[in-house]
Backbone bond lengths (Angstrom), bond angles and torsions (degrees), N, CA, C in turn:
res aa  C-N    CA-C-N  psi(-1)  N-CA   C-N-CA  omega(-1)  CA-C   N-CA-C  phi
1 X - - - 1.451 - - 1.528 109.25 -
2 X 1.651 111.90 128.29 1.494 94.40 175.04 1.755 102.59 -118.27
3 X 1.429 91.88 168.51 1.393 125.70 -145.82 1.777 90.04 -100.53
4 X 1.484 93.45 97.37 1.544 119.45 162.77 1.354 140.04 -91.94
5 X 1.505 124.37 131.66 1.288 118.54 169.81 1.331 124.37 -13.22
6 X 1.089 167.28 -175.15 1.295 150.75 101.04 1.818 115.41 -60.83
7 X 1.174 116.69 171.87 1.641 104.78 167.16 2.024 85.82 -91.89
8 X 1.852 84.04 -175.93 1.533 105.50 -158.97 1.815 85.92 -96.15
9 X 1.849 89.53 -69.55 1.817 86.14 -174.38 1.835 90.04 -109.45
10 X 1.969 94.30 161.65 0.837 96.62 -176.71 1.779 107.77 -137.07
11 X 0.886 137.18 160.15 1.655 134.07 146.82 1.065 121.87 -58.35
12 X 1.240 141.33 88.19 1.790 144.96 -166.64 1.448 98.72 -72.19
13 X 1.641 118.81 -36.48 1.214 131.42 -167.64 2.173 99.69 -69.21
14 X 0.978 99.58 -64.23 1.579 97.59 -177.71 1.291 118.63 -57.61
15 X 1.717 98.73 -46.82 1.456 105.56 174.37 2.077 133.34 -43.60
16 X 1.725 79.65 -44.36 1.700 86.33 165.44 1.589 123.27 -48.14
17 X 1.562 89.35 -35.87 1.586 91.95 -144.61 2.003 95.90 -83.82
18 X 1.050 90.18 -19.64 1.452 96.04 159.77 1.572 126.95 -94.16
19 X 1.149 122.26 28.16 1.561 141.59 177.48 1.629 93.61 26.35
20 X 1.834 108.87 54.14 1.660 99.92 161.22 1.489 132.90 -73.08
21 X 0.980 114.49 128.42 1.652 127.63 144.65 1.073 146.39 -79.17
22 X 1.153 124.76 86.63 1.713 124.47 -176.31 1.470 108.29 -90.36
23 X 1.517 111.38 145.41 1.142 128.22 -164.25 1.451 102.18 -144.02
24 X 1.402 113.00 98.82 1.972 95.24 -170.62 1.954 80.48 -171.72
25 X 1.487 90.23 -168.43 1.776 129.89 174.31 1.243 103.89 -99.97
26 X 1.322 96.00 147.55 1.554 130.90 134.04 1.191 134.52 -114.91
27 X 2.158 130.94 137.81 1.029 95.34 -165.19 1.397 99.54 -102.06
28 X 0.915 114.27 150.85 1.786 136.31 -178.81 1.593 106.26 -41.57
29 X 1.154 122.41 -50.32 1.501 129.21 -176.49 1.748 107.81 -52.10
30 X 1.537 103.47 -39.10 1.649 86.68 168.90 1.073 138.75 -47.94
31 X 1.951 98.86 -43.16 1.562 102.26 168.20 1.358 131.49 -59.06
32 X 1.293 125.05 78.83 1.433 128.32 -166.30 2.261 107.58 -67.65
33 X 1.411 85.86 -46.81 2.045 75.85 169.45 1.267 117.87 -77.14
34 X 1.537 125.50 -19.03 1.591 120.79 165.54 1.495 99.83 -50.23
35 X 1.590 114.22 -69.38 1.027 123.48 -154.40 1.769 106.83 -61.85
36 X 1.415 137.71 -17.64 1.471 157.29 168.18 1.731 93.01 -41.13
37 X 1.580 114.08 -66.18 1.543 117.68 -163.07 1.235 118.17 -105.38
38 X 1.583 121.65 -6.21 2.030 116.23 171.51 1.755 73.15 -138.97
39 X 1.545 73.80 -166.63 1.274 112.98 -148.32 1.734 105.22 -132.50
40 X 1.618 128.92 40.45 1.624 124.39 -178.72 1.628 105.71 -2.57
41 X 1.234 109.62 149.59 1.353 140.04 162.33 1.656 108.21 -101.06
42 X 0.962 109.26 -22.39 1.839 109.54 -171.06 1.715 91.20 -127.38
43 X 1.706 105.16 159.88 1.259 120.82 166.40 1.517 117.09 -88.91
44 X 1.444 108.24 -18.58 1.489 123.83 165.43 1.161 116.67 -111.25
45 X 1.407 100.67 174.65 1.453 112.37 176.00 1.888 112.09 -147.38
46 X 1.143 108.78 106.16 1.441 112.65 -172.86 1.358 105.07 -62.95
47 X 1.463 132.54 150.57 1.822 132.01 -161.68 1.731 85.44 -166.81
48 X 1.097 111.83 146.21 1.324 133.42 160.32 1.951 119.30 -150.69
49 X 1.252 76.04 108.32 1.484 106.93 178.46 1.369 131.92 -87.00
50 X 1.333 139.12 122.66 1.657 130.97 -174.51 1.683 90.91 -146.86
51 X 1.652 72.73 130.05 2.057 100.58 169.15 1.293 107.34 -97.07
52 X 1.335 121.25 170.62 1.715 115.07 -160.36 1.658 87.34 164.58
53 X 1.557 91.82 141.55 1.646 105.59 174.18 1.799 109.87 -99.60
54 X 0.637 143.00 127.59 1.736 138.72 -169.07 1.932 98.45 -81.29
55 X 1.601 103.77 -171.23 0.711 117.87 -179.23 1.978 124.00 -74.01
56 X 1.538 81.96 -40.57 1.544 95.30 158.71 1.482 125.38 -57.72
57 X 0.935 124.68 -22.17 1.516 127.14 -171.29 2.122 95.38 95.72
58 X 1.029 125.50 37.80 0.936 128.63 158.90 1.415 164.93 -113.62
59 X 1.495 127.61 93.08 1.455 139.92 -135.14 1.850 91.61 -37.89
60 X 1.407 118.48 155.14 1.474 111.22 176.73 1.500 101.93 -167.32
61 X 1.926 102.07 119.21 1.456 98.69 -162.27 2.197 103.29 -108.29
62 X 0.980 97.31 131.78 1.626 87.44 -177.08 1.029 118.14 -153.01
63 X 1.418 119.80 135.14 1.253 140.88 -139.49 1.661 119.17 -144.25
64 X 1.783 108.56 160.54 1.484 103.62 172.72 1.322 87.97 -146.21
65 X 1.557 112.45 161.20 1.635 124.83 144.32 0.973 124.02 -155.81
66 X 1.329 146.26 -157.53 1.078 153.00 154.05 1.434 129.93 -143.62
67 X 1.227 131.39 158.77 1.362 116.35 175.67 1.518 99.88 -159.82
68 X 1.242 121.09 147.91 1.981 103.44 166.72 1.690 95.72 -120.96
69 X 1.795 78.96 171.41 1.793 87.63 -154.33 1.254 95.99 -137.36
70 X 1.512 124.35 -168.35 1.541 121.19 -175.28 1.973 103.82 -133.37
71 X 0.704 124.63 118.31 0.946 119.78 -177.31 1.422 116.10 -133.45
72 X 1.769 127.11 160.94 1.567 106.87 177.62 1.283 114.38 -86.52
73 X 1.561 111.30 174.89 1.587 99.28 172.89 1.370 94.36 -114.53
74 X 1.556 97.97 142.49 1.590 122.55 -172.70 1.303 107.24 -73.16
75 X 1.469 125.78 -10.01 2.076 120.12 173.81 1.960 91.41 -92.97
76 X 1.299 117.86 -65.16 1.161 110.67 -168.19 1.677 126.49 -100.05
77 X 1.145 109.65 2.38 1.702 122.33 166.76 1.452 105.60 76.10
78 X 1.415 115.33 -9.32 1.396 124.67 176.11 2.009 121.04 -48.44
79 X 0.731 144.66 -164.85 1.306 138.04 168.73 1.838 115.20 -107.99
80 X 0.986 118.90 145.74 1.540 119.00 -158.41 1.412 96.46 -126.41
81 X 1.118 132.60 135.68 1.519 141.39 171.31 1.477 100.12 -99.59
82 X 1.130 139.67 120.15 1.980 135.61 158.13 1.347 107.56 -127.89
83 X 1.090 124.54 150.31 1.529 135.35 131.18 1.321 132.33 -28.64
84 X 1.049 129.31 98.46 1.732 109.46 143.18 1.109 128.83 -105.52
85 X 1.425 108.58 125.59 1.487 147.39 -175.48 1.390 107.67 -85.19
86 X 1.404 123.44 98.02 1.488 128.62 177.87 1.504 111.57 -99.25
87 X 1.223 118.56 140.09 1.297 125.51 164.75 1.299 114.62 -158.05
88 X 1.607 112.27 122.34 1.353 117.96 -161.27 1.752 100.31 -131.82
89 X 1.967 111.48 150.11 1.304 100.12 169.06 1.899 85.58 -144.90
90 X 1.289 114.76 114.88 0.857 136.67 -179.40 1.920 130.55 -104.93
91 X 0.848 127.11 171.69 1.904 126.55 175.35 1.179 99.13 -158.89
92 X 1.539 104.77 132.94 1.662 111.07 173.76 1.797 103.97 -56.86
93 X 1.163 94.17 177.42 1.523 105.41 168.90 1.722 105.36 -177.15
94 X 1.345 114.21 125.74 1.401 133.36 -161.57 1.642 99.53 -80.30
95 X 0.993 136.22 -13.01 2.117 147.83 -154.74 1.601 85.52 175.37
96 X 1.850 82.37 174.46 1.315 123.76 -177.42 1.062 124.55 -91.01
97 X 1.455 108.56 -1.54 1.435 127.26 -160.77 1.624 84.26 -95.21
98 X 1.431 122.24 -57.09 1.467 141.48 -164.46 1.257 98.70 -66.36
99 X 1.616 138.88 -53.11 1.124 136.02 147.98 1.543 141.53 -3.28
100 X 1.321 106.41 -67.83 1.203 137.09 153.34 1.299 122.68 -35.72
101 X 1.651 115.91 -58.10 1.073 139.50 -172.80 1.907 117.65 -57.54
102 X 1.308 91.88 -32.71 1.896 109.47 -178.27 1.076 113.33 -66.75
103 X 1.559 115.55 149.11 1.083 135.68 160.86 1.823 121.69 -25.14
104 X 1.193 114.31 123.41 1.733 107.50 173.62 1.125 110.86 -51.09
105 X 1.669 129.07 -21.67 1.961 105.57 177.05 1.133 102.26 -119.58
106 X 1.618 131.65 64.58 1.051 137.06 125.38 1.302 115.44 -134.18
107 X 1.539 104.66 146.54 1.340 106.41 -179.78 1.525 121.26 -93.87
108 X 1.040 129.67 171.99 1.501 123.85 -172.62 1.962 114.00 -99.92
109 X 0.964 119.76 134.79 1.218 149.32 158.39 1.307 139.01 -71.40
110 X 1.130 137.39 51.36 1.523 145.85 -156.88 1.786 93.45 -39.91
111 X 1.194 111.78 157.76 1.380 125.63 175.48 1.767 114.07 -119.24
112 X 1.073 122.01 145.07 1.389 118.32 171.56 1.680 115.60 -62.06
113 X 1.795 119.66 178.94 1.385 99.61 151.67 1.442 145.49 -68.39
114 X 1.720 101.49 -10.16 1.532 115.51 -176.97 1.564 94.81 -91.50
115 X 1.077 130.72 29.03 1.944 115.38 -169.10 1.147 126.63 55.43
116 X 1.434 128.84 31.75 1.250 128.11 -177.34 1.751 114.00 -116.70
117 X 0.976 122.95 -177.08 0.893 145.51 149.07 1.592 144.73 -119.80
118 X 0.817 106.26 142.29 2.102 119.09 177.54 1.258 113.00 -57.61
119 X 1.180 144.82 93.30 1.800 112.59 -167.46 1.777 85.18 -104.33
120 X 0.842 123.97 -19.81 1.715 120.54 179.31 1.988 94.70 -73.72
121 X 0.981 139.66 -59.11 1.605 140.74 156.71 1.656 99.70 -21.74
122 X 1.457 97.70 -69.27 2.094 90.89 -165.74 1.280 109.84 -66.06
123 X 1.444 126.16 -44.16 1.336 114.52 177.28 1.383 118.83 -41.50
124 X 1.559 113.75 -60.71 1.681 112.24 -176.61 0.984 104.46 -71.97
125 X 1.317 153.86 -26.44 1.700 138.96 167.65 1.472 109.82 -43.76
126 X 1.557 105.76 -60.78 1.899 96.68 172.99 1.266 118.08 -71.63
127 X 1.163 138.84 2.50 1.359 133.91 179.08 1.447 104.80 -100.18
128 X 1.414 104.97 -15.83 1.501 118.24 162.61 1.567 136.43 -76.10
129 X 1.249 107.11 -26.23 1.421 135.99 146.02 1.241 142.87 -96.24
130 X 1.904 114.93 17.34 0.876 130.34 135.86 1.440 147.20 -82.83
131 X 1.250 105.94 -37.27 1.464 112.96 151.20 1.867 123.22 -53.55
132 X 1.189 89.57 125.57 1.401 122.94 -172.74 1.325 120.94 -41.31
133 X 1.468 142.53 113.24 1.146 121.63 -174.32 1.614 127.87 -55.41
134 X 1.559 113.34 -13.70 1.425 103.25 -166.69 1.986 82.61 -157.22
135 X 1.300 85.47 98.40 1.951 89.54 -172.57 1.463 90.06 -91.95
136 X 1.677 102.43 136.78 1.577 129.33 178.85 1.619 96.67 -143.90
137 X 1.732 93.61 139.68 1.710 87.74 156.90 1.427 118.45 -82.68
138 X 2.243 121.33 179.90 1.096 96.61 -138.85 2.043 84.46 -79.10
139 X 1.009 132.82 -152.24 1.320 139.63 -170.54 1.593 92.66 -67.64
140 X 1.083 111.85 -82.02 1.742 116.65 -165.94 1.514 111.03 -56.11
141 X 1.215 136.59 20.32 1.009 137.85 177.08 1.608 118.47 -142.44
142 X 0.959 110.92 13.06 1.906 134.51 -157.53 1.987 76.10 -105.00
143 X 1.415 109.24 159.83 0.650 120.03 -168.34 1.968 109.19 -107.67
144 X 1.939 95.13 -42.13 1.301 88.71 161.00 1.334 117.03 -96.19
145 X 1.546 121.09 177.87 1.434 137.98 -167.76 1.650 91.94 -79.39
146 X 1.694 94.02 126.28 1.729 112.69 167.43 1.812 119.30 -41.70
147 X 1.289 92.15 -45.85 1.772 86.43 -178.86 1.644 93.66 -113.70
148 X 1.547 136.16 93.23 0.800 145.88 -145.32 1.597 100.12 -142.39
149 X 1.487 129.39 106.91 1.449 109.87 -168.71 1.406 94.46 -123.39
150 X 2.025 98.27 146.53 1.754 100.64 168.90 1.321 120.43 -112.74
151 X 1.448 103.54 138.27 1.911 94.58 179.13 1.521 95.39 96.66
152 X 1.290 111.66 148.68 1.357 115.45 -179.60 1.490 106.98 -89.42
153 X 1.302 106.33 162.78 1.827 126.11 -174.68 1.438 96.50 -90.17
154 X 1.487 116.06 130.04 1.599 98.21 167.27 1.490 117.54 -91.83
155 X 1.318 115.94 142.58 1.243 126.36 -169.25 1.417 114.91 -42.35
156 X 1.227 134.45 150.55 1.652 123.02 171.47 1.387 102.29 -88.66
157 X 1.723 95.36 144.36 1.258 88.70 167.23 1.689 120.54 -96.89
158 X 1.169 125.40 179.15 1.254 133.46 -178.30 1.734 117.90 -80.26
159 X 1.256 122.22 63.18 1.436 104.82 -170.62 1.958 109.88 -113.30
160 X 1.134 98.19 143.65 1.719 120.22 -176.87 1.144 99.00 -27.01
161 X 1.342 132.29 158.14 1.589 156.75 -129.46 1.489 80.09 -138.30
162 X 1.475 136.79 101.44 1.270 130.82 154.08 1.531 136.39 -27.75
163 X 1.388 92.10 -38.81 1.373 111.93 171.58 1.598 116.10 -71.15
164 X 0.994 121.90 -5.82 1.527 98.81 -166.07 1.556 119.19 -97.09
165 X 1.183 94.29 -6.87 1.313 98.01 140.09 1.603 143.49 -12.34
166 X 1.569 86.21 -82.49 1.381 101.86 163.54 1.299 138.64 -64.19
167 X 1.254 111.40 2.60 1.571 142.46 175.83 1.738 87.19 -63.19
168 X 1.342 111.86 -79.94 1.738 127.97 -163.70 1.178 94.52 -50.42
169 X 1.146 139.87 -28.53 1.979 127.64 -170.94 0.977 98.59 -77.54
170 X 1.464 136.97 -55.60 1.436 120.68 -166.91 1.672 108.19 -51.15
């Protein structure tokens, strides 16, 4: 099997109906807002994609990839290598109205005006919501100490127990 481009936009609608599978790359440089917040490790990104009509009579696009990236780590500022692990199961939808209308485990897919879709757009959106909100390495490999504090603590002071008060009533 060789290892193809992916297309950019696609027909999700035709594509179903032809039970496609794409099996290919993307190159990373497209993603211009991926590329805004990490830093790719690869110039590609392997993606495998399959269209499929459901039981409902409903277009359904779903997907995996991976890619690793560089990112800092938020305890030691050092640079962080991770994975992202994408996996998406999606359905076009033409409005919000149609949106709405879907199944709770799929998510919706905006469509262009020609009926298409972005699949270079959806990929980096989940690869965009895969990255971690607060990337750290794991503890034993972090560079600074896990319970590691900056700036001094100010001392507590000593003040009366509100309650004790209620000590003298009884």
């Amino acid at each position: 099997m060789q290892n193809l481009k992916l297309p950019i936009m696609i027909n999700p609608r035709k594509s179903a109906q032809r039970r496609l599978v794409c099996d290919g790359f993307f190159e990373v440089s497209g993603m211009t807002r991926l590329l805004d917040v990490c830093t790719p490790c690869n110039e590609h990104m392997q993606v495998n994609v399959k269209f499929d009509v459901d039981d409902l009579g409903l277009n359904v696009i779903t997907g995996t990839g991976t890619l690793s990236v560089a990112l800092i780590c938020q305890r030691c500022t050092e640079s962080l290598i991770i994975d992202l692990d994408i996996e998406f199961t999606l359905s076009p939808a033409k409005n919000d109205e149609a949106a709405e209308a879907l199944p709770s485990y799929y998510d919706a897919i905006e469509l262009d005006e020609n009926g298409e879709v972005n699949l270079l757009e959806l990929v980096e959106e989940e690869l965009l919501l895969a990255i971690p909100l607060i990337a750290k390495h794991e503890p034993s490999k972090c560079q600074a100490p896990v319970d590691s504090v900056w700036g001094e603590l100010p001392e507590e002071l000593e003040q009366p127990n509100p309650f004790d008060i209620l000590k003298k009533i009884k």
